[in-house]
C-alpha positions as a printed Julia matrix, in Angstrom:
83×3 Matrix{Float64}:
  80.73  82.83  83.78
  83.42  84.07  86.64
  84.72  87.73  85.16
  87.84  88.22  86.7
  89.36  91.52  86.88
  90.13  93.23  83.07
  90.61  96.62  81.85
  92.25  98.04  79.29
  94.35  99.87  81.13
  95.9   97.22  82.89
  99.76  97.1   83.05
 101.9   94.19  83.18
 102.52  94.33  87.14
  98.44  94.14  87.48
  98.16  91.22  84.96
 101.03  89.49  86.04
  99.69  89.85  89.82
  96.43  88.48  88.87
  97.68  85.85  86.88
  99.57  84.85  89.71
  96.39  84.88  91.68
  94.64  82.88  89.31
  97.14  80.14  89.08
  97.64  79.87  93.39
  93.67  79.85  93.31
  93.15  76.89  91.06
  96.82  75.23  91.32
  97.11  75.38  87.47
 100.16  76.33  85.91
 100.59  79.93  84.7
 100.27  79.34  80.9
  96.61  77.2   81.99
  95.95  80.47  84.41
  96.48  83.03  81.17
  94.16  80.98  79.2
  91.94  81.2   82.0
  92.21  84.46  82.69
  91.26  85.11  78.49
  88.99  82.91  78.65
  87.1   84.24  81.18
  87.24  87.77  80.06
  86.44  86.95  76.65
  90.27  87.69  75.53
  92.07  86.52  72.85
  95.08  84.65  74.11
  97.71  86.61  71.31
  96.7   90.25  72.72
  98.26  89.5   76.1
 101.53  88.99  75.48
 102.65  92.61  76.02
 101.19  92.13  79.6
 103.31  89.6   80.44
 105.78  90.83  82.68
 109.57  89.78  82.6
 109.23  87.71  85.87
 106.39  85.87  84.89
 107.81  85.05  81.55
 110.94  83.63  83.47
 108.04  81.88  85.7
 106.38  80.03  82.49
 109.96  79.06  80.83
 110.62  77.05  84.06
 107.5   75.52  83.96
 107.92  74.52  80.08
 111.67  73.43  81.0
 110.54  71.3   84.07
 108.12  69.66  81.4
 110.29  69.18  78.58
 108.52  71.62  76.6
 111.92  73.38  76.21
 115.74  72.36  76.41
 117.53  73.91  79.91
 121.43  73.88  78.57
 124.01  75.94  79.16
 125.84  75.42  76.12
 123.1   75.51  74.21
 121.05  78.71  73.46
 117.78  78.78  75.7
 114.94  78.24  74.09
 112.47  81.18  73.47
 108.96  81.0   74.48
 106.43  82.19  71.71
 105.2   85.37  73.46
């Protein structure tokens, strides 16, 4: 197994950064590059979401919007992504 870089003392610039990383490295989307990254560091997926950084959470709603996953209107209020 490939242990990526994990500690608990890891802020959200670090694990967004790396997440990033992750994603560029293996042209996944970010969502597939979290689950990765827990994956690989034997994380569960729900502890992570407080490391999620605003800009990266803006990063995975446009990927979900580009792929339908949620509704991009206006009018409408945005749809909010479960983390």
């Amino acid at each position: 197994m490939n242990k990526l870089w994990y500690n608990e003392s890891m802020n959200s610039k670090e694990f967004s950064l790396k997440i990033e990383s992750v994603s560029k490295q293996k042209r996944c989307s970010y969502m597939d590059a979290i689950l990765e990254f827990c994956k690989d560091n034997d994380l569960d997926p729900g502890t992570v979401g407080n490391l999620i950084s605003k800009s990266l959470k803006e990063k995975i709603k446009a990927e979900a919007v580009n792929l339908k996953l949620l509704k991009n209107s206006s009018a409408a209020p945005q749809g909010k992504l479960p983390i």
